[in-house]
N, C-alpha and C positions, 0 to 999 in steps of 0.2 A: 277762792281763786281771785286773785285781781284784777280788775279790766285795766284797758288802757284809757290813761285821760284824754279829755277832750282836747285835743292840741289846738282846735279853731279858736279858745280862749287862749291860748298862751300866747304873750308877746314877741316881737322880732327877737328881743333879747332874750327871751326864755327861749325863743327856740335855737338859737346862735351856743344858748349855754349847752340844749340838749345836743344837739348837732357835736359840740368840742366833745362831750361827755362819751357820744358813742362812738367815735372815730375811733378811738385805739380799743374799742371790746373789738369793733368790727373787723381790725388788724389782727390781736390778740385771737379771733373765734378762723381764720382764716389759717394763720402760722398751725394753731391746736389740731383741726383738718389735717394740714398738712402733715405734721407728726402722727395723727391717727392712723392716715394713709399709709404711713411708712413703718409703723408697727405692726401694723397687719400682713402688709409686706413682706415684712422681716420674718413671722410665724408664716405664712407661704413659702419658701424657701426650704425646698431640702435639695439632696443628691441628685434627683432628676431634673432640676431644674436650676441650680444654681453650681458652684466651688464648692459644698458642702461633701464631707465625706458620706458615703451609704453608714457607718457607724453613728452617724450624728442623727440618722433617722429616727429611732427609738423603734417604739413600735407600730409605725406606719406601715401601712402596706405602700410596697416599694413599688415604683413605674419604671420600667428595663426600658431604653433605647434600641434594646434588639430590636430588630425587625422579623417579623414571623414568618419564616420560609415556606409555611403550607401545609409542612409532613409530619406525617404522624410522629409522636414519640418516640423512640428507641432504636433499634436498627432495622434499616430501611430493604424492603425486597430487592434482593440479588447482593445484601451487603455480606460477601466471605465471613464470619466470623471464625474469633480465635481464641483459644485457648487451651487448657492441660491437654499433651498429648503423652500417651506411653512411653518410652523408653526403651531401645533390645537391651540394654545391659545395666538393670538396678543394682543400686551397690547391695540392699541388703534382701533375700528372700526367703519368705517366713513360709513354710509347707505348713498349709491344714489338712492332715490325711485324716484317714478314716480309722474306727478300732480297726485289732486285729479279725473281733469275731464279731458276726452278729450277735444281737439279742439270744436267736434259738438258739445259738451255740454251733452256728457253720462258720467256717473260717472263711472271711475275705479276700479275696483275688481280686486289689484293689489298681486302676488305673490308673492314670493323669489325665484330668479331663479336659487340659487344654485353655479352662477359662481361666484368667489373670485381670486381677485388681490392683493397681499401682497408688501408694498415699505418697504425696507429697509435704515435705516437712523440713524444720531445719534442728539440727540435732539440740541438745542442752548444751552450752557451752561450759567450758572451763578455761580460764586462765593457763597459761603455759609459763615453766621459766625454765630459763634457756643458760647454761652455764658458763661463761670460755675460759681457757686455761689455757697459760702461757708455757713456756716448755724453756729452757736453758744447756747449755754443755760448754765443755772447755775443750778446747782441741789442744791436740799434745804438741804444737807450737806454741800454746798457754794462752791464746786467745779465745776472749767469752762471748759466748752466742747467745744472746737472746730475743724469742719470738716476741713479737707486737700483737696487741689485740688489735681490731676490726674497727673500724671509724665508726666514733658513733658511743662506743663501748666505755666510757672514761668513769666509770663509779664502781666502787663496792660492790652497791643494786642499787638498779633505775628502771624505768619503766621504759619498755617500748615503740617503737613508731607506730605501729596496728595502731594500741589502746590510746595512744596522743592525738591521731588524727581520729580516732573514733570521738573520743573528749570535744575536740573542736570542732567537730563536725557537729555533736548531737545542738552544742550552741551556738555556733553561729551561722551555721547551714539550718538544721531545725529549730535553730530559737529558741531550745528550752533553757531554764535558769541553770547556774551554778548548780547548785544543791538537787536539785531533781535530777541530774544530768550526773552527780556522783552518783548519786542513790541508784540510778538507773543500772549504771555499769555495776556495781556492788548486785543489785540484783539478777541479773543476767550471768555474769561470770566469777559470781563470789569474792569480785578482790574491793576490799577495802580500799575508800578514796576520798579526800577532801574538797572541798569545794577551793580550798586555797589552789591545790594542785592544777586542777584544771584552768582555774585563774593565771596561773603561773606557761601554762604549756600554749595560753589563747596567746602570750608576751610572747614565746619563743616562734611560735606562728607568722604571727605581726612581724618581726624581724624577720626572719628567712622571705616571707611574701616581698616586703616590701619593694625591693630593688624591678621583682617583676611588674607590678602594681605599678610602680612609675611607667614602666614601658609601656602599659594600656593607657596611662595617663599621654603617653606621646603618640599612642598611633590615635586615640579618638582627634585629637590638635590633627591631623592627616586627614578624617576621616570624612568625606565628600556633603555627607550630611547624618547630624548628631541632633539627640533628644537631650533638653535641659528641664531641671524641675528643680524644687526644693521645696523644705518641709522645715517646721519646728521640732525640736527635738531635748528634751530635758537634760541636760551634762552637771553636773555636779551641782543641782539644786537652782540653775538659773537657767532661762530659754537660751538655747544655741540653735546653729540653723545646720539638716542635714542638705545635703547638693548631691546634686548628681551628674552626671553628663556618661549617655548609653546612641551605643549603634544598635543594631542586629545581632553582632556577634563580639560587644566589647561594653561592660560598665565599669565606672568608674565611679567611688563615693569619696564625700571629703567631708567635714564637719568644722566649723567654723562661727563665733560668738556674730557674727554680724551676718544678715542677708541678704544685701545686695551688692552692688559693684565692688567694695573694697575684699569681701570673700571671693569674687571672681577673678581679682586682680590676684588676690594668695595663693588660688591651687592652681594660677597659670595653664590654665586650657582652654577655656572661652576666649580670652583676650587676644590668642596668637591662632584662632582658626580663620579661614578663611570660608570655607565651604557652607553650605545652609547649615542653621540653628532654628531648630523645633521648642517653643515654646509657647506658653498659655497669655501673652502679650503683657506682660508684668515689667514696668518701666524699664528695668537695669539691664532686662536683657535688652534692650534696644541700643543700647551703648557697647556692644561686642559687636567686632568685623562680621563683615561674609552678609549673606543673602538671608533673612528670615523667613519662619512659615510657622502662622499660626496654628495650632490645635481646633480644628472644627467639631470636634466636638464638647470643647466647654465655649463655643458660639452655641452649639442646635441649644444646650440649656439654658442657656441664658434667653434665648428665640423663645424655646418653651413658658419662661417665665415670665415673659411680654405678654405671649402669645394669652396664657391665662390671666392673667393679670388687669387686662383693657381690654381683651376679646377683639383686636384687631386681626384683620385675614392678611396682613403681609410678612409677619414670623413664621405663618406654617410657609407660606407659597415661597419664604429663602428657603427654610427650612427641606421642602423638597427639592428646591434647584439645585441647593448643593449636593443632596443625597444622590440626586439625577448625575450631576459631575460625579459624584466618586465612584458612580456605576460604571461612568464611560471611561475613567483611567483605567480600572479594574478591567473592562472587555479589552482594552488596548493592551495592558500588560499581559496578559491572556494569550494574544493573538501575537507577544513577540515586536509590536512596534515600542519605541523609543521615543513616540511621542502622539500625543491627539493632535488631529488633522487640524491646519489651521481655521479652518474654518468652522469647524467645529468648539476651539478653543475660543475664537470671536464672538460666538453664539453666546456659549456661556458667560465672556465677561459683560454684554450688554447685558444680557438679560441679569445678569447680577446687579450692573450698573443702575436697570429701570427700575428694580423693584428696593432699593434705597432712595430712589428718587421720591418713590412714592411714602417711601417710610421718612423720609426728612421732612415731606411737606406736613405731616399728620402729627410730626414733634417738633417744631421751629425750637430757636434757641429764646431762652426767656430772657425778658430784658426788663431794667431795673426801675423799678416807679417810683423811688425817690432818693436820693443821691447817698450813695452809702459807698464806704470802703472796702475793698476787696472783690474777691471772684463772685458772681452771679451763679447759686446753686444752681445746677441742671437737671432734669430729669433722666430719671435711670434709662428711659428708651431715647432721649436726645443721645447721652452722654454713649450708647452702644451705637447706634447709627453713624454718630460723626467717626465712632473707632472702625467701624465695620468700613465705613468711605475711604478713612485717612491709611488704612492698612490692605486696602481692598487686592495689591500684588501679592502681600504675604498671604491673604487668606484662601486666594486662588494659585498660590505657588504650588500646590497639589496636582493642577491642571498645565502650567506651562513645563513642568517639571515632575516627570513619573518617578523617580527615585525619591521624592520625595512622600510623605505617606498623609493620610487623609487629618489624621489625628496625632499627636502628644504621648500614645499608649506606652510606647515603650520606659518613655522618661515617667509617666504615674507609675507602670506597672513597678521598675526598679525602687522608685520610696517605699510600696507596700508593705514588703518584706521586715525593712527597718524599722516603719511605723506598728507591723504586731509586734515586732521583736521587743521595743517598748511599750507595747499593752500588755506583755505576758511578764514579762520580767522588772517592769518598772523603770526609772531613771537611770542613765549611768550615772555610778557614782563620782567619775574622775573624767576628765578631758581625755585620758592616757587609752583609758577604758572605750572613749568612743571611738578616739584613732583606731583603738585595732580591729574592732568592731569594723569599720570601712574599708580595712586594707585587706582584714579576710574576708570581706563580703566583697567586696570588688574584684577577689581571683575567685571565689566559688562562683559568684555570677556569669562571668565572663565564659570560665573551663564548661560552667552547665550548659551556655550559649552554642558553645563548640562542640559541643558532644562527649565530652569528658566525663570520667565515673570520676564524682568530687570527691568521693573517701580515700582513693589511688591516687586523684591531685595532692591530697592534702599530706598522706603517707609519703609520699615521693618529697613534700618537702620540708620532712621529719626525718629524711637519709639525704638531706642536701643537694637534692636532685627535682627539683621543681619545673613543672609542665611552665614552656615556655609557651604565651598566649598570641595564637594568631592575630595579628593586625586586619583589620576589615579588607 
């Protein structure tokens, strides 16, 4: 091991030399810190506390935002439950009687004993094919009569509206692949089917939808207050971006090679709304009209990831004050008012206001020690604090404004879908392919919103008669 030398013998200049020599380790051992700190960081970060999806956790045991209600598991004393009830008129009844004779050989004078067991089930299917046949005559004035077939009917043989919207249901309502999604119908009803076919009927889909599709694309542009989100999405071997924009009872998907402003400026619905936009504070939406409102809950996680992080006590004490707000719009909507008591809503934005006060004093802005170009890196609890101050109306737009809702859910909850739909099935292969993908995911979403049976949506417009979708 080496000791240190006796620095009382070395000269002004040998110390002047050592001095130069360790200035930049002492730089260099500082920056190294800093990167350590931030790798560590980095591996701290999952779903409960950061943007990370719950997929990206591995095998972590996972930390739920739920809040624990108290009550036992399952269904609660005095909860009605429901389910199979009898029938007075089964379609089919199987009599288990009795021999005619007993064993000794006396003959039976046998009952009904009254007791009935009912199975429910749904029968084996089979394919059906359905014939039409057109009919001709000459009237003895010489003119020829001939019947027309049935809209719809224009081939030799073709398939069905049932088994078309079954086909595009099983894929783009269930998300399963091509090929499983033949194999399946082949299994179930014996009829032989390609993967091409079904590929072919998702086109004929995408066309019929589409014209509806645009009319949700104009009532969400109406709609008083709308959820935006957006995701990565694989299209023909390069990143494109899936978007969305969702009400209560209207989504809408669009897929486009770019992610922010110039995609929101192409599927023209952001750009021409007026009313509040729900988003997760992701720059571009800040460049669309109308009133914003942040997502409070990828705030609590990012609070959570402070909060662990430096073990400081003012990310739990937002963390509860905002929960405490969303308890008090929630007894308000309850109760039928249109809005929390002013003073009530006053309460809340001070106390919001002091306890930033006290989180800005505890992260000052860093500033530069020796003359260099460009931005001043900040830290991750500055750089949320000055965002939590500078957008502090949008984060409390939840409280001046009840129609507006606590969190983002609906706009994550709509990319879900799309994001297994590409964990199960893999990339699109074609841009063509993701368009329709959107157009019939944007009327199955929307009719399931409304209360629609989607296999009846989707048959209805397979006969050219497609469910026209309520505006919010």
């Amino acid at each position: 091991m080496q000791t240190l030398p006796d620095l009382s013998k070395l000269s002004h200049a040998q110390k002047d030399d050592l001095i130069r020599l360790l200035w930049p380790l002492i730089e260099e051992v500082r920056q190294l810190k800093a990167r350590v700190a931030e790798l560590e960081a980095r591996l701290a970060k999952d779903s409960h506390n950061s943007h990370k999806p719950p997929s990206s956790d591995g095998l972590k045991k996972t930390h739920s935002q739920r809040e624990s209600s108290g009550k036992a598991p399952g269904g609660q004393a005095g909860h009605k439950g429901t389910g199979l009830k009898r029938v007075s008129v089964p379609d089919t009844v199987i009599e288990h009687r009795l021999p005619e004779y007993c064993v000794c050989g006396a003959r039976l004078n046998a009952a009904y004993s009254g007791e009935r067991r009912q199975v429910f089930d749904i029968p084996v299917a089979q394919f059906n094919v359905t014939e039409h046949r057109t009919w001709q005559a000459r009237c003895r004035c010489g003119r020829e009569h001939q019947s027309a077939f049935a809209d719809g009917v224009n081939q030799l043989v073709q398939y069905g509206p049932n088994l078309k919207a079954l086909a595009v249901h099983l894929t783009q309502g269930q998300l399963l692949p091509l090929f499983r999604t033949a194999q399946l119908i082949e299994q179930l009803f014996g009829l032989p089917l390609s993967a091409a076919t079904v590929h072919a009927w998702i086109g004929e889909a995408a066309r019929r939808l589409a014209p509806a599709v645009a009319r949700i694309g104009q009532a969400l542009v109406a709609s008083p207050v709308a959820h935006a989100d957006e995701s990565g999405l694989r299209v023909a071997a390069k990143l494109h971006w899936l978007h969305t924009v969702a009400s209560p009872t209207l989504t809408w998907y669009g897929v486009h090679a770019r992610r922010g402003a110039p995609a929101m400026q192409a599927h023209a619905i952001l750009p021409h709304r007026s009313g509040v936009l729900v988003h997760d504070c992701w720059g571009p939406y800040w460049q669309m009209p109308g009133e914003h409102a942040l997502c409070n809950a990828h705030l609590i996680r990012e609070l959570i990831y402070l909060h662990e992080t430096t073990g400081q006590v003012w990310p739990k004490r937002l963390i509860r004050h905002l929960r405490r707000a969303r308890d008090h719009c929630e007894a308000a909507r309850r109760e039928g008012h249109a809005a929390v008591p002013d003073r009530l809503r006053r309460r809340i934005e001070r106390r919001y206001a002091a306890i930033l006060a006290q989180a800005q004093a505890c992260h000052p802005p860093q500033t530069r020690t020796r003359p260099r170009r460009g931005r001043i890196k900040q830290s991750v609890a500055h750089n949320l604090t000055r965002r939590l101050s500078l957008h502090a109306a949008a984060v409390l737009r939840f409280v001046s404004d009840l129609t507006v809702p606590f969190t983002n859910n609906l706009g994550e909850r709509a990319i879900r879908m799309p994001k297994v739909k590409q964990k199960i099935s893999g990339s699109f292969r074609t841009l063509k392919g993701a368009e329709d993908f959107c157009i019939i995911r944007s009327y199955l979403d929307t009719l399931h919103k409304q209360g629609h049976n989607v296999f009846q949506a989707l048959r209805s417009a397979f006969i050219a008669q497609p469910i026209a979708a309520c505006p919010d």
